[in-house]
C-alpha positions, 0 to 999 in steps of 0.5 A: 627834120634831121636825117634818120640814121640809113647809114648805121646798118644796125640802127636800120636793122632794129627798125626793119625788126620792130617793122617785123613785129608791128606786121606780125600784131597787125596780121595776128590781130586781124586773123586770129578769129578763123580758129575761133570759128567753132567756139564763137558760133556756139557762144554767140549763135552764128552760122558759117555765112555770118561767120565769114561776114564777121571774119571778112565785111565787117573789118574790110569795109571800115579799113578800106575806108581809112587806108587811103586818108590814113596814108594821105596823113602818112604822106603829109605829116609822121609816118611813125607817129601814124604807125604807132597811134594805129597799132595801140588802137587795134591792139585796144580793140582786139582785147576788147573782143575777148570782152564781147558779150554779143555779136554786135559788140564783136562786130563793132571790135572787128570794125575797130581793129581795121580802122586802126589796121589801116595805119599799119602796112602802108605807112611802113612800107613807105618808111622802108623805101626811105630806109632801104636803098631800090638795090635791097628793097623787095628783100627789106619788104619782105619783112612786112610780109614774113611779119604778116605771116608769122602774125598769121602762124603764131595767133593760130598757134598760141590762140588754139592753145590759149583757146584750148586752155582757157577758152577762145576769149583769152586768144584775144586777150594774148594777141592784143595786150603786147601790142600796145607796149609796142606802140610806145617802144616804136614811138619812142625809139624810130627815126622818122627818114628824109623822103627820098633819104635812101635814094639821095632824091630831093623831096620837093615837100609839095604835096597834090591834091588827093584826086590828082594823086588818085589820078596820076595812080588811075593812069599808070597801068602797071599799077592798077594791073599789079593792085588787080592781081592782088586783088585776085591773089588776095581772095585765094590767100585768105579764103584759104587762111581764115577757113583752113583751121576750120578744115583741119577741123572738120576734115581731119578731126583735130582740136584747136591745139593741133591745128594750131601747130599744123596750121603754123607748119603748113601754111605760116612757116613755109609763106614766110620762108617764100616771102624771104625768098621771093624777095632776094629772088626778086631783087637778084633778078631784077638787076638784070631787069625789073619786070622780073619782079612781076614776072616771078610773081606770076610764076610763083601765083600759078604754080600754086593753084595745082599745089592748094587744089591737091592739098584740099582734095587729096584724100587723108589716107594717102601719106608720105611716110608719117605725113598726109601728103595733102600737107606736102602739097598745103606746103609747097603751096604756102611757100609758092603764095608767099613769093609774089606779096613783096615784089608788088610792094617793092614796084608800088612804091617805085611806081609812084612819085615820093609824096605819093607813096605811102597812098600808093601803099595803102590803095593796093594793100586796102583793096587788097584786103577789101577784095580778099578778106571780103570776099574769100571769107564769105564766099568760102561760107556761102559755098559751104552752106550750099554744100552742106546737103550733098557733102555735109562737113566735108563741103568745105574741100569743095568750098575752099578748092573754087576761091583757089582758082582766083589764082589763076586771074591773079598770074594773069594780071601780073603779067601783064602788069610786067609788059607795062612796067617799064614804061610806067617807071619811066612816066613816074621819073618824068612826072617827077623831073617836072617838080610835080606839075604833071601829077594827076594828067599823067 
């Protein structure tokens, strides 16, 4: 294979954009049902609980089944070619649930985007890290993330205008058909990088058994604690993210144009823009010590707890001059949420060994989802069926204010992930330096 172009800064700069787009579809295509919520119950004839299924179990359980033999694939053969094939089939099945006459076939489109989903974000961090140089990584990776929550914003927006306009199917149908060109102009155009290319490491080509690679992640505690935190962290971002349009709704009478555009000024704009931060912070920081990649994490994860509380318990009559104040604080809270997705991606990778990686990827950012797309959808459903009798539609503040305390466990965890870091970083190194021979008894 020969090397990819690293050393051309523009060429690395074009594949860290088209990166950026395929987290963007990725992102868009999977979310974008939470502003259908309403339209979808009334076409099809659900309720909030099987709604927070639909949004949640039935994508999460087929993607976490395929992450990780995904990324086994990605580790052994093409991680391009994997990105690529992945992004045109969920981009396939995306369209194919503005065509779903009933809920099984919806359901059966939504399980079909998360198996091709979970080609998506593992492998291109594991391509980055090749890409990118450690010095310049979180920043880098922040990419994946601000894509992600552009994808998130953007499918609000153009869905609850699309929808508006021409119904909730053609929202689908929006977010799904330009992915498949994209599919090909990456195939196409990417370079597929040395292993090791960006940090000048040999890449012994050997490769471990899956149970060992498992095993050697199982026995590094800063990994399994920093996936942990993620886990809890997960569950707050995207109960808050699926139902948050449906909250605008219900709470603050908008239609889906509008919160459409609130939604993206909110939540979407303000978490990229922490992504973006956090990752130059991150990266600044952690030249000085690289547990400050988990440390920042923690920070910025508790900080916004109180922030998302006072954002969905605020009453909308208080204002800050044109604005509800409730929408400062939804703000201030996005842009916090946003900081700690990219130092845990910048310390997975550098966690595991070269030939481990993109599984390394794929175990946290699958349990990742599996966790908080999962569980945070539906728990926010059921709570919102339990609260329904006393606070009617308005339940839903109480609902969306108890998944957001798993914020707290996840700035837990993350510090102490940060107390194991060093030292896990140093038994990676090792392992390494025997040319793979203690892989799975680290």
């Amino acid at each position: 294979m020969k090397p990819a172009r690293i050393d051309s800064p523009a060429y690395v700069r074009y594949v860290l954009a088209l990166l950026f787009l395929v987290a963007i579809f990725n992102v868009c295509d999977r979310t974008i049902v939470g502003l259908l919520v309403e339209e979808i119950k009334r076409d099809i004839g659900l309720d909030d609980r099987e709604v927070g299924l639909l949004m949640g179990a039935a994508y999460t359980v087929v993607h976490f089944g395929a992450a990780v033999p995904f990324g086994r694939i990605a580790d052994r053969y093409s991680r391009k070619t994997v990105i690529a094939l992945g992004l045109l089939a969920w981009s396939a099945m995306t369209v194919s649930a503005g065509l779903a006459q009933t809920s099984a076939q919806l359901i059966l489109s939504r399980m079909g985007v998360g198996l091709g989903e979970a080609a998506g974000a593992a492998p291109s961090q594991s391509l980055i890290a090749d890409y990118v140089v450690p010095g310049r990584r979180a920043k880098s990776l922040a990419v994946v993330t601000v894509g992600g929550t552009v994808g998130l914003g953007l499918g609000m927006l153009l869905g609850g205008w699309a929808n508006e306009l021409w119904g909730w199917r053609s929202a689908f149908l929006i977010a799904g058909v330009p992915g498949i060109a994209l599919a090909l102009l990456f195939y196409f155009t990417v370079d597929e990088p040395r292993r090791g290319q960006s940090e000048q490491r040999v890449d012994s080509g050997e490769m471990s058994s899956l149970p060992r690679v498992l095993a050697t992640l199982v026995r590094l505690p800063a990994y399994c604690l920093l996936v942990t935190g993620g886990c809890f962290a997960g569950i707050a971002t995207y109960g808050r993210s699926m139902w948050e349009p449906t909250f605008l709704r219900r709470v603050y009478g908008m239609d889906p144009g509008e919160v459409g555009t609130v939604y993206f000024l909110i939540y979407a704009v303000p978490m990229a823009l922490g992504s973006l931060a956090g990752g130059w912070l991150g990266d600044r920081l952690a030249r000085r010590d690289l547990r400050w990649h988990m440390w920042l994490s923690a920070i910025a994860t508790g900080l916004a707890l109180p922030f998302g509380l006072a954002f969905v318990l605020l009453p909308q009559s208080l204002l800050l001059g044109p604005v509800p104040l409730s929408f400062v604080m939804g703000a201030v809270s996005s842009f916090l949420m946003g900081i700690w997705v990219p130092q845990s991606m910048a310390m997975s990778v550098a966690l595991s060994p070269l030939r481990m990686r993109t599984v390394a990827a794929a175990v946290w950012s699958s349990l990742y989802s599996l966790v908080g797309l999962g569980l945070g959808p539906y728990v926010v459903g059921e709570l919102n069926v339990r609260f329904e009798p006393s606070s009617g539609v308005f339940g839903i503040r109480y609902s969306l204010a108890s998944v957001m305390t798993a914020l707290a466990i996840a700035a837990f965890f993350q510090l102490l992930a940060a107390r194991r870091l060093l030292v896990d970083l140093a038994r990676t190194r090792a392992m390494e330096s025997d040319g793979g021979t203690e892989y799975g008894r680290a």
